[in-house]
One Martini backbone bead per residue (centre of mass of N, CA, C, O) as a GRO file, in nm:
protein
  430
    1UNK     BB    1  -1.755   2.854   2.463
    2UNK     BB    2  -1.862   2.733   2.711
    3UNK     BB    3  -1.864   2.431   2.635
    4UNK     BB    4  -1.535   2.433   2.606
    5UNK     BB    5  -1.489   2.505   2.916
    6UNK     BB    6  -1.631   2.265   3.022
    7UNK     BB    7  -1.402   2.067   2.877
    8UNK     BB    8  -1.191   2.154   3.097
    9UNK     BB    9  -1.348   2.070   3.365
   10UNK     BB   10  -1.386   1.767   3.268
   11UNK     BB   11  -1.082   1.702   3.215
   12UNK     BB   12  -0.990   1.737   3.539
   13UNK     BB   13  -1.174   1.527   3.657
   14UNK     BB   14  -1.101   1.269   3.461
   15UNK     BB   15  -0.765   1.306   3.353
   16UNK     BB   16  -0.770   1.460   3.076
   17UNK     BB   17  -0.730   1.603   2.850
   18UNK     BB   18  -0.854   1.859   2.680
   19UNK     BB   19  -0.811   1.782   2.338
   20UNK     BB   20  -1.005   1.510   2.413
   21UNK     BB   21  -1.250   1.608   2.538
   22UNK     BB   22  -1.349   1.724   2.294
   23UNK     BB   23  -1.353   1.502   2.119
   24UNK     BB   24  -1.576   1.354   2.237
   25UNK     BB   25  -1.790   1.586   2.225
   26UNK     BB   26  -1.797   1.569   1.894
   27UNK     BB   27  -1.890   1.274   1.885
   28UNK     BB   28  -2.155   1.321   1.991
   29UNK     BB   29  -2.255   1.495   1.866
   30UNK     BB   30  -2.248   1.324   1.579
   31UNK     BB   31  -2.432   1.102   1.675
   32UNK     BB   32  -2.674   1.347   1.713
   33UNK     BB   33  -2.731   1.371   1.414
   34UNK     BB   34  -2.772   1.136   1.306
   35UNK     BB   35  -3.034   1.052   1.482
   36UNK     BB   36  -3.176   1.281   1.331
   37UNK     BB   37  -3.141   1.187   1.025
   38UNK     BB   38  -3.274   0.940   1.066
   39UNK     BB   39  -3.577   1.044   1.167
   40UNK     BB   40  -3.582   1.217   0.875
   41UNK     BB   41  -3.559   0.951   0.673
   42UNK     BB   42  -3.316   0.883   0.577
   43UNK     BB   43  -3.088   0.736   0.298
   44UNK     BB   44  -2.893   0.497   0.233
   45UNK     BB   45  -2.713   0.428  -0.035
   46UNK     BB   46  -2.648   0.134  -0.202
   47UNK     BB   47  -2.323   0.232  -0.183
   48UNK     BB   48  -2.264   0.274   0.139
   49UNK     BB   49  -2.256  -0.036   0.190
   50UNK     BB   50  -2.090  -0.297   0.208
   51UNK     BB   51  -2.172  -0.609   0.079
   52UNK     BB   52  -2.207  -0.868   0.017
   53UNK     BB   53  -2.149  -1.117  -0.110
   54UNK     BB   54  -2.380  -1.148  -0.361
   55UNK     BB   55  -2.387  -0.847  -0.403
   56UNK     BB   56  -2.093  -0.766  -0.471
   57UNK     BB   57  -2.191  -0.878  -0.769
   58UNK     BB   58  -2.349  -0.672  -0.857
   59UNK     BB   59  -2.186  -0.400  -0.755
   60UNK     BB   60  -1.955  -0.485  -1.021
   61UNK     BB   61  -2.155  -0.442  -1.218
   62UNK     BB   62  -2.190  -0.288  -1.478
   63UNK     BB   63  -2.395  -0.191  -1.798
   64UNK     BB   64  -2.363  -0.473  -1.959
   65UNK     BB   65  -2.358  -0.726  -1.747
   66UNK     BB   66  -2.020  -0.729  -1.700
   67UNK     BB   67  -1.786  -0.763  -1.535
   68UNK     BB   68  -1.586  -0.627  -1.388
   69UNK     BB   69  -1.206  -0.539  -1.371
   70UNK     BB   70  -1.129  -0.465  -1.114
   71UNK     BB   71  -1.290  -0.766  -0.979
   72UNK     BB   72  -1.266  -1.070  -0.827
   73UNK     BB   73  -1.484  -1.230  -0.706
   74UNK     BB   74  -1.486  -1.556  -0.712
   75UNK     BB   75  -1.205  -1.727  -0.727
   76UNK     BB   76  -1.095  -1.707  -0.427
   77UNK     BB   77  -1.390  -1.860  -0.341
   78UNK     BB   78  -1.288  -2.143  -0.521
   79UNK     BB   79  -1.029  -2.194  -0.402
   80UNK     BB   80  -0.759  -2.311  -0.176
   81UNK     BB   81  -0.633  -2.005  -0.153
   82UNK     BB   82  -0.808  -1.918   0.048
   83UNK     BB   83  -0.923  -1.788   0.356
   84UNK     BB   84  -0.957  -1.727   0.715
   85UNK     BB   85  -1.126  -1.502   0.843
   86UNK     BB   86  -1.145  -1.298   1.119
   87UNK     BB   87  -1.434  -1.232   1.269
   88UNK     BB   88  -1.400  -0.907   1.289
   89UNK     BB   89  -1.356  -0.921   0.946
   90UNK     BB   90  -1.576  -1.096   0.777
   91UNK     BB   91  -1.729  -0.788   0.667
   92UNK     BB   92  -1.471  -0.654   0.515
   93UNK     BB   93  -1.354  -0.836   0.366
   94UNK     BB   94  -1.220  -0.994   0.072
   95UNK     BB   95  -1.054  -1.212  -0.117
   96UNK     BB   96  -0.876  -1.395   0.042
   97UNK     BB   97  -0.556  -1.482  -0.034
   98UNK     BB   98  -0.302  -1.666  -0.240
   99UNK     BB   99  -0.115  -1.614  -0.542
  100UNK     BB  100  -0.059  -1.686  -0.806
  101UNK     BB  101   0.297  -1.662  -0.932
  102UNK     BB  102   0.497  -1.677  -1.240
  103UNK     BB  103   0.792  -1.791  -1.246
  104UNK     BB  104   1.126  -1.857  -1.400
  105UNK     BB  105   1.196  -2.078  -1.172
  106UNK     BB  106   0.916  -2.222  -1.072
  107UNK     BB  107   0.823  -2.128  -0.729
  108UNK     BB  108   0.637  -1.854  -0.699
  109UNK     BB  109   0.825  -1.676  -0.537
  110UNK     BB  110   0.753  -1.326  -0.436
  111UNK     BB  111   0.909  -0.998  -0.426
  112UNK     BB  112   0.794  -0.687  -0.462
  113UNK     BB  113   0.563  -0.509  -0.553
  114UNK     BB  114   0.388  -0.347  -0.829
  115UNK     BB  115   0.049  -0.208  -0.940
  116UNK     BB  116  -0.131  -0.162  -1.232
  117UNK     BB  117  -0.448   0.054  -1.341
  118UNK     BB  118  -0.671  -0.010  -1.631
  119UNK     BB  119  -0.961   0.116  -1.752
  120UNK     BB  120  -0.790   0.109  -2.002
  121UNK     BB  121  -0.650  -0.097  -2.195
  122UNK     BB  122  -0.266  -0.202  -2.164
  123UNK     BB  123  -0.117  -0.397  -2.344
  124UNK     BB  124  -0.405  -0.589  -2.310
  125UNK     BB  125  -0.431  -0.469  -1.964
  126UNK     BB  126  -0.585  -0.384  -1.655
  127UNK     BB  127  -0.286  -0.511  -1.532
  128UNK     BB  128   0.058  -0.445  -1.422
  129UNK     BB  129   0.343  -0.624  -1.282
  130UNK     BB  130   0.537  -0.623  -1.087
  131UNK     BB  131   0.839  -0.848  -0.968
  132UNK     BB  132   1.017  -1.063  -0.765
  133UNK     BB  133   1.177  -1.316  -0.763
  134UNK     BB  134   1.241  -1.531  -0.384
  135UNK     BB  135   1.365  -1.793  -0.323
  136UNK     BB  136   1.428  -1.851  -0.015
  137UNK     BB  137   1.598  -1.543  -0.032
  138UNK     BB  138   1.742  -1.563  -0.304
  139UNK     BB  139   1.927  -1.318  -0.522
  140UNK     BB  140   1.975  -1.449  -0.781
  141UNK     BB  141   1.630  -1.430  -0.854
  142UNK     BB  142   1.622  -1.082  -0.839
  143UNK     BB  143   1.406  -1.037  -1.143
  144UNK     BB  144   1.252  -0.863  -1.268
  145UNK     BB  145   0.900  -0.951  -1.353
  146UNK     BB  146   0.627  -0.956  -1.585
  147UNK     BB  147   0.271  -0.918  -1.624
  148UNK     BB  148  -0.028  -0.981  -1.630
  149UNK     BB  149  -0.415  -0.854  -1.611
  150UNK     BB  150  -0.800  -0.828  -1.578
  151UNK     BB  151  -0.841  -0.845  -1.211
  152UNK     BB  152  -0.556  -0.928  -1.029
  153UNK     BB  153  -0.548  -1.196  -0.967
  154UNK     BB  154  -0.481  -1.371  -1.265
  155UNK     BB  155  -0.180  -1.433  -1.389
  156UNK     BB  156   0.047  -1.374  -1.682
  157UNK     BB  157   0.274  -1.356  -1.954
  158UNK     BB  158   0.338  -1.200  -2.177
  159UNK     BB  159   0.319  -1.225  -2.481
  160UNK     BB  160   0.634  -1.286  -2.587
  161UNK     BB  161   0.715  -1.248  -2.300
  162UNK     BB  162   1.063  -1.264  -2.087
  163UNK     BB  163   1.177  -1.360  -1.814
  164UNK     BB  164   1.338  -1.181  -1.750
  165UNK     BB  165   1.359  -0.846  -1.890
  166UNK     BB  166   1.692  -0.811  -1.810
  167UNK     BB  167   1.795  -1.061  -1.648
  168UNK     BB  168   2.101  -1.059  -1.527
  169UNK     BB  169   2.374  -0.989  -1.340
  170UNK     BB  170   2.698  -1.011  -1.423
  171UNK     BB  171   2.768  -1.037  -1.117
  172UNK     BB  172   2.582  -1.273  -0.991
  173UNK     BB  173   2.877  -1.482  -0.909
  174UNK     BB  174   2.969  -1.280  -0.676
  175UNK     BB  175   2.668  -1.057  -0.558
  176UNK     BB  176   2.493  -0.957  -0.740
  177UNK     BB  177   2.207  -0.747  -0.746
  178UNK     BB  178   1.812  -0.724  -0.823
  179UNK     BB  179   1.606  -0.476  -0.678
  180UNK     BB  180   1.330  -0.277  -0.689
  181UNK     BB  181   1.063  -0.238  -0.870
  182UNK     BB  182   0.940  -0.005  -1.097
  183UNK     BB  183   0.614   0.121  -1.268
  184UNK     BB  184   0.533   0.330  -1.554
  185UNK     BB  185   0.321   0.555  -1.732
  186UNK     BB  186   0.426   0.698  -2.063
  187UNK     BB  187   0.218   0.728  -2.229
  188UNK     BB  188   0.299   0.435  -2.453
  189UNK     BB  189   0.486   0.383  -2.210
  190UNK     BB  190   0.682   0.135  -1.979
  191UNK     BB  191   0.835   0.161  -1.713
  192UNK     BB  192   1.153   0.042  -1.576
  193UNK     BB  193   1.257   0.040  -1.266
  194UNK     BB  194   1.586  -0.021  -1.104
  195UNK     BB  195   1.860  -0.230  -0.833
  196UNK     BB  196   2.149  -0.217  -0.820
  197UNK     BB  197   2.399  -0.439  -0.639
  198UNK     BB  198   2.759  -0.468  -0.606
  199UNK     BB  199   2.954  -0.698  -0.577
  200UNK     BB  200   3.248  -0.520  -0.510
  201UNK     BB  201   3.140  -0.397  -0.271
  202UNK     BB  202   3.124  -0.381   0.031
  203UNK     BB  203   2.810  -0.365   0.177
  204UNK     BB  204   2.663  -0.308  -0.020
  205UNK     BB  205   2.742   0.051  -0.148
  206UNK     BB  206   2.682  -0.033  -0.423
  207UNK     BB  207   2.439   0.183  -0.632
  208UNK     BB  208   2.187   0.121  -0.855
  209UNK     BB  209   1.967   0.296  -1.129
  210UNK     BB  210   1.736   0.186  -1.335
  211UNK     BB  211   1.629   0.220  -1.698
  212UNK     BB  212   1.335   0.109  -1.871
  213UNK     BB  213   1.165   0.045  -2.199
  214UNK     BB  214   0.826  -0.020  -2.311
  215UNK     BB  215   0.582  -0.095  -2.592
  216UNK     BB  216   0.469  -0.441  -2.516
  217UNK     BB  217   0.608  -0.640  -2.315
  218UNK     BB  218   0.878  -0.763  -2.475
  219UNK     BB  219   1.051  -0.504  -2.576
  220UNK     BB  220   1.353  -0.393  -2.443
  221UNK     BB  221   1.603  -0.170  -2.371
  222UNK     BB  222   1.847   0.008  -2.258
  223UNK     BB  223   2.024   0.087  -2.013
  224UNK     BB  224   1.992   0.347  -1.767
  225UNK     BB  225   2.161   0.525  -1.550
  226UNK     BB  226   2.055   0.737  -1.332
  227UNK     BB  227   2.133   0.626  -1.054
  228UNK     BB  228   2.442   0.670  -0.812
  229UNK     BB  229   2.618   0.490  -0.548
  230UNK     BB  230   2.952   0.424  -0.351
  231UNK     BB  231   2.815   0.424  -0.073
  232UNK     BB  232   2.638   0.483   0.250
  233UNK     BB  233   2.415   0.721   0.178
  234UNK     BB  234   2.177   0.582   0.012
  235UNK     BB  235   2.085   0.275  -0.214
  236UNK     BB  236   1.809   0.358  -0.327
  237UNK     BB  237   1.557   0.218  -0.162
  238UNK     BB  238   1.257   0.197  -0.320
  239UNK     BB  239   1.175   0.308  -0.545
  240UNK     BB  240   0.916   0.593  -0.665
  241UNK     BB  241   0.772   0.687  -0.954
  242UNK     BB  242   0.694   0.976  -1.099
  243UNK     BB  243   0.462   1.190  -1.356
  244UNK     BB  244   0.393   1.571  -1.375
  245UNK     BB  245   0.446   1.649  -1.720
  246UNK     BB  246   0.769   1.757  -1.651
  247UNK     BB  247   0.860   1.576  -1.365
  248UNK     BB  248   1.027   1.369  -1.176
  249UNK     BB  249   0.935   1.171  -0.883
  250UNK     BB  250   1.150   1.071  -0.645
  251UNK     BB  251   1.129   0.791  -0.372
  252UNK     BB  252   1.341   0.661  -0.100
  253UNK     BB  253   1.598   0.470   0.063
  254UNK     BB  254   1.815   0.441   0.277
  255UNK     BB  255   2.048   0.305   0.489
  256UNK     BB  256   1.892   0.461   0.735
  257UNK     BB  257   1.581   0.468   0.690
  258UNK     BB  258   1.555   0.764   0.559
  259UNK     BB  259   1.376   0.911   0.344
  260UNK     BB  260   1.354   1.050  -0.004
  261UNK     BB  261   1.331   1.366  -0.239
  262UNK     BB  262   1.307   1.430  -0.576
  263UNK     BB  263   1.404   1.601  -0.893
  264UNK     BB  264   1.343   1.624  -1.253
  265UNK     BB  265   1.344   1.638  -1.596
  266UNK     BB  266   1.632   1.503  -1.744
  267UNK     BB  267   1.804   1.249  -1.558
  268UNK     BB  268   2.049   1.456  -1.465
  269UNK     BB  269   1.928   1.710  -1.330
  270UNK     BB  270   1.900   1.697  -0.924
  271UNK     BB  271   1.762   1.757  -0.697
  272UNK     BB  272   1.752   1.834  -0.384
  273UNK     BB  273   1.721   1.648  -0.077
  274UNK     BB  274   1.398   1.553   0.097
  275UNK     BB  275   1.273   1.508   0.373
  276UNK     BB  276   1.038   1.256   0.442
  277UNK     BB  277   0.781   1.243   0.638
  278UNK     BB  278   0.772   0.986   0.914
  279UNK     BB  279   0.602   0.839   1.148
  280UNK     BB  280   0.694   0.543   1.289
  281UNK     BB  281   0.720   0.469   1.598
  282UNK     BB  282   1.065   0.512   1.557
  283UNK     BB  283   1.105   0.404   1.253
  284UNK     BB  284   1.214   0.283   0.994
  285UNK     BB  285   1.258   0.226   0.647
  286UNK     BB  286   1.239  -0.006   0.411
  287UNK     BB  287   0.949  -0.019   0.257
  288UNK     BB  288   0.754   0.130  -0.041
  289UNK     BB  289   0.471   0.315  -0.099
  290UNK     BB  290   0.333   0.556  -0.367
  291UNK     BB  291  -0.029   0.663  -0.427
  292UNK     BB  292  -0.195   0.857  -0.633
  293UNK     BB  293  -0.560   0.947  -0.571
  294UNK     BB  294  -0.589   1.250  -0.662
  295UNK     BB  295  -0.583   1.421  -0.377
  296UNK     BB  296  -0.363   1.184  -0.242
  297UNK     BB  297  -0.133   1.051  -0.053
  298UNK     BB  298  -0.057   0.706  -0.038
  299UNK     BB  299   0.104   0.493   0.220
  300UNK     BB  300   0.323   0.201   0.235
  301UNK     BB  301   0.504   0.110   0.522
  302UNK     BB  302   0.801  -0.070   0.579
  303UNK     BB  303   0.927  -0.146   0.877
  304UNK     BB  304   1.230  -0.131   1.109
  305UNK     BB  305   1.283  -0.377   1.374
  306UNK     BB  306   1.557  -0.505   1.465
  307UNK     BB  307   1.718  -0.555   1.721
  308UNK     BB  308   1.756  -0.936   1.757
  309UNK     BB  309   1.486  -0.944   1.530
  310UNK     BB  310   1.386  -0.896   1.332
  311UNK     BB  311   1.079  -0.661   1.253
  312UNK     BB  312   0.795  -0.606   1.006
  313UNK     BB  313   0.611  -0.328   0.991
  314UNK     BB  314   0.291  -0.218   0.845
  315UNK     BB  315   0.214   0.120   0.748
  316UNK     BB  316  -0.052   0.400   0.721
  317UNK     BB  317  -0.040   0.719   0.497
  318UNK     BB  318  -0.127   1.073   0.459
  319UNK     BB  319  -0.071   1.299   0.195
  320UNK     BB  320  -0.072   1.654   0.039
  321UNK     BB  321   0.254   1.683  -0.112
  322UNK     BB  322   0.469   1.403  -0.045
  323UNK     BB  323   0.606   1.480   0.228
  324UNK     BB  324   0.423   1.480   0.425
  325UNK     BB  325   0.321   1.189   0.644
  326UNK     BB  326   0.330   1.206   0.987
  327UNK     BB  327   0.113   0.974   1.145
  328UNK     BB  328   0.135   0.668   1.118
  329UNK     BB  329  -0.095   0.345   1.082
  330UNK     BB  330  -0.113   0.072   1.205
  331UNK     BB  331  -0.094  -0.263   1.046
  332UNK     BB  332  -0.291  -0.592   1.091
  333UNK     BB  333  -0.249  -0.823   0.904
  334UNK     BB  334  -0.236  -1.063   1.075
  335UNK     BB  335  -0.552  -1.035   1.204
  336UNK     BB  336  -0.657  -1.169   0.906
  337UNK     BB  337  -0.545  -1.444   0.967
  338UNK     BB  338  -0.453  -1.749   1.092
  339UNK     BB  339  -0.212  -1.767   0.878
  340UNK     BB  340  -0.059  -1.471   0.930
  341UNK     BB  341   0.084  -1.504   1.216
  342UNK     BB  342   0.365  -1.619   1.111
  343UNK     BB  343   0.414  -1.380   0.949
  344UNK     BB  344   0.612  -1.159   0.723
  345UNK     BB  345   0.632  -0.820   0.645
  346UNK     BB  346   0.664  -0.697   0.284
  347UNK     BB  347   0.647  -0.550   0.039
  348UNK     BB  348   0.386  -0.329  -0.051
  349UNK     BB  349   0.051  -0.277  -0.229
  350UNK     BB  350  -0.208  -0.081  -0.459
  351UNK     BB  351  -0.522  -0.041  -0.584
  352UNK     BB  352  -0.787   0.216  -0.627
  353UNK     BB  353  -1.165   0.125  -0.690
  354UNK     BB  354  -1.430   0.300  -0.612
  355UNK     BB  355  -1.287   0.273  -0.282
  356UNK     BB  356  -1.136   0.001  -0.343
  357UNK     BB  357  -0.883  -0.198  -0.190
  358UNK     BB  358  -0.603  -0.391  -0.368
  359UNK     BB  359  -0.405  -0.592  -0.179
  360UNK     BB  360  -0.046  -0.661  -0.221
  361UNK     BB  361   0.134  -0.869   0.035
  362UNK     BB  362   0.461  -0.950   0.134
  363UNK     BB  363   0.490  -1.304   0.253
  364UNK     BB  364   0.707  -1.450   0.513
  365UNK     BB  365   0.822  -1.724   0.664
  366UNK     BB  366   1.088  -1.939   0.861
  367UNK     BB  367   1.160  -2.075   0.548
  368UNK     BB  368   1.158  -1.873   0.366
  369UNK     BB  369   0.859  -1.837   0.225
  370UNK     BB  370   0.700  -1.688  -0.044
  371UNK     BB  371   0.412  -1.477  -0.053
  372UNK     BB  372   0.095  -1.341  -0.218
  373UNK     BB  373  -0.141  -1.129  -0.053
  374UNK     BB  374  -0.460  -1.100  -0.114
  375UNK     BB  375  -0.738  -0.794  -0.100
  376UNK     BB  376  -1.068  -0.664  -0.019
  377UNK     BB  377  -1.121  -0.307   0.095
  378UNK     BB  378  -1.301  -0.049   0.177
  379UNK     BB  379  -1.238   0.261   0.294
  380UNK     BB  380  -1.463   0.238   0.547
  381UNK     BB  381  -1.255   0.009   0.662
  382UNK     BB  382  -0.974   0.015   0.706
  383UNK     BB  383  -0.964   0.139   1.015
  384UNK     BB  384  -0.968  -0.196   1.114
  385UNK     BB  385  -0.652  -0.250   1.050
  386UNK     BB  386  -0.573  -0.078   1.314
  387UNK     BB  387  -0.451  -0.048   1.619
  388UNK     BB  388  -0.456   0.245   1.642
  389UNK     BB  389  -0.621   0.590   1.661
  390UNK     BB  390  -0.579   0.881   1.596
  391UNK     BB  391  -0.527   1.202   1.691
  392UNK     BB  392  -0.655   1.457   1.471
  393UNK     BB  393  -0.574   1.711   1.627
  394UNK     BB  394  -0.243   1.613   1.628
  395UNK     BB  395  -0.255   1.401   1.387
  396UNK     BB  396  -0.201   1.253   1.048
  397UNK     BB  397  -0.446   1.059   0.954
  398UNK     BB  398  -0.704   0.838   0.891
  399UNK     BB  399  -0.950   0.907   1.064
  400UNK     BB  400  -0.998   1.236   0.923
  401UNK     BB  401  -0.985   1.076   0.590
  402UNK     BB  402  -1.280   0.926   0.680
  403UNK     BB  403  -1.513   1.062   0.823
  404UNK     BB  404  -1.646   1.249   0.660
  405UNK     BB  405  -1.725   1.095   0.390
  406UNK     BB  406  -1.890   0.898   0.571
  407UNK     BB  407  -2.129   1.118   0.656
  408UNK     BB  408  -2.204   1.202   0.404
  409UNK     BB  409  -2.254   0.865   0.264
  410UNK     BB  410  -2.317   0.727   0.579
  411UNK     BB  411  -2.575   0.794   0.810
  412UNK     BB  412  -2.675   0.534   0.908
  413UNK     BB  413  -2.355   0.438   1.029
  414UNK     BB  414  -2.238   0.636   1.196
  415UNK     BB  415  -2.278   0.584   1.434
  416UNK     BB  416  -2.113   0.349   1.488
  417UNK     BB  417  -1.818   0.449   1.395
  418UNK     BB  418  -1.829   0.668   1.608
  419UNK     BB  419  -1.810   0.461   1.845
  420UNK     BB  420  -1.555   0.304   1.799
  421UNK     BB  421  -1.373   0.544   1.764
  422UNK     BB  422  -1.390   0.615   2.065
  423UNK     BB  423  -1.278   0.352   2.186
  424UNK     BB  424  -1.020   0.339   1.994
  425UNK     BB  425  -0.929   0.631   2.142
  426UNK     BB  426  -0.920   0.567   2.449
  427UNK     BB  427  -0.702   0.300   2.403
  428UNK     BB  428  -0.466   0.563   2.317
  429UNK     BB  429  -0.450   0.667   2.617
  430UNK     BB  430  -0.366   0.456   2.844
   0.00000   0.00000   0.00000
């Protein structure tokens, strides 16, 4: 108790907060624990801290002795698409470059991803994606169409598949067009949500949801209406869908960019719509994932900074309801890479495999050139890609759902985490 009157008499001499104080002083307090378990000779396992590439590539073989599936070490490492990773991340970033990804239209171009991972091979693959081409952003070709692959890297149309696997839309030389695909796994059968915006609508206020099934990523069904809305109040942009056994629940954006939760039993009749937080330093909603990774929801928010020329950020949140989702951290994808700098950020995705993330990022230049940006970066390394460290006392982000588990797994490097987060939390607060 006395320490803590202590921290409130030193926040008033130094002009900081007292709750800011204290956190100050907890991270010292953890410096000291840390250098005291260091001095009785603990040692952090083998894989307590992201390996060399050298090492890389033995930490990822499995016990057959054959590359695990999960991670495509050399490719990216091997070819022209690798990128040029900046100084500051070139210890924590692995295979970053960008994707060959096969389009029906031989553009290449890209947008809207979203992967699915099966520890056992699903319909042939160990990734299944969807994506929409969008060859400089013209919305004609934005037509769901499904890939295969074994790495997440290199990616394939299944045998016997052909893109678009729905087609175009009936109207799409008055207007009207497909975008915002999402695909999920129930028992044997790959669903495909997306959305139409039909051409008859001004203001392309008219939206509707379907879904579609396949059981081989060949023969898909007939179109099922979900969700429609003829004005301006939902657009339903960007589903999101689970399914938790029971029922439905699936998360949009609506025309105002702001979120919204709703849930269904038998996708006739849905729940009340609830709002769902996000802080994104007070900006909407444009795309998102949001991907149950075990204990909690984390997402990928790409939001909307309109302004006189939009501009696209994008932050990271976890929440633990998949309401709630706090105070997003943004992230600063451009600093990965002089390559990227000139880029902007659109619907992004990832799957995370024994703490590493498998980054999907949709990106496009000022000639609407569109490409599909990969990385792959350890859990305990995210918040290096954040621009400023939240204060975890007072709002929920990435900050303190990584500190706890990096100190029990990796006391070796505590001291070295917490000084930089110490650092970087103090110039969040200038």
């Amino acid at each position: 108790m006395r320490a803590w009157l202590l921290c409130g008499r030193l926040a008033t001499i130094v002009n900081i907060g007292e709750l800011h104080m204290k956190m100050i002083v907890a991270i010292l307090v953890l410096i000291l624990i840390s250098f005291t378990l260091m001095a009785c000779g603990d040692k952090a396992s083998a894989e307590s801290t992201f390996p060399s590439d050298y090492d890389y590539q033995a930490y990822k073989m499995n016990t057959s002795g054959e590359p695990s599936p999960s991670i495509a070490v050399n490719w990216l490492l091997q070819t022209e698409n690798q990128v040029e990773i900046s100084d500051h991340l070139r210890e924590v970033i692995f295979n970053a470059g960008f994707l060959d990804i096969p389009t029906y239209e031989n553009s290449g171009q890209t947008a809207h991803p979203q992967v699915l991972f099966f520890e056992e091979k699903f319909m042939g693959f160990h990734y299944i994606m969807v994506m929409t081409p969008y060859p400089y952003s013209d919305d004609t070709h934005e037509n769901p169409s499904i890939l295969g692959s074994q790495d997440g890297v290199i990616w394939e149309v299944p045998e016997g598949g052909i893109n678009p696997v729905v087609g175009v839309p009936i109207d799409v030389q008055y207007g009207g067009y497909y975008s915002d695909p999402f695909i999920l796994r129930r028992g044997d059968m790959l669903e495909l949500w997306f959305r139409h915006t039909l051409a008859a609508a001004p203001g392309n206020s008219h939206n509707r949801i379907y879904r579609t099934t396949s059981s081989d990523l060949s023969n898909w069904g007939e179109l099922e209406t979900i969700l429609e809305c003829a004005d301006y109040t939902e657009h339903f942009m960007s589903p999101v869908v689970m399914h938790d056994g029971f029922k439905y629940r699936l998360w949009y954006a609506n025309f105002y960019s702001h979120l919204f939760y709703i849930e269904s039993v038998d996708l006739m009749a849905w729940s009340e719509k609830v709002r769902v937080r996000a802080d994104l330093n007070g900006l909407g909603i444009w795309h998102h994932d949001i991907v149950f990774t075990g204990e909690r929801y984390e997402a990928l928010f790409t939001s909307a900074d309109w302004g006189n020329h939009p501009v696209f950020r994008l932050f990271y949140a976890v929440s633990y309801d998949g309401i709630d989702f706090g105070t997003g951290s943004e992230m600063s994808i451009q600093r990965i890479s002089p390559e990227l700098e000139a880029m902007t950020v659109h619907k992004c995705t990832f799957v995370k495999i024994d703490g590493i993330y498998q980054m999907y990022i949709a990106v496009f230049d000022q000639d609407s050139v569109w490409r599909l940006f990969y990385f792959e970066i350890a859990e305990e390394n995210l918040f290096k890609l954040f621009d400023c460290i939240v204060d975890p006392l007072e709002k929920q982000g990435a900050f303190a759902v990584f500190l706890v588990p990096y100190f029990v797994t990796n006391v070796v490097n505590l001291h070295q985490l917490l000084f930089e987060s110490m650092v970087d939390f103090l110039k969040c607060q200038k």
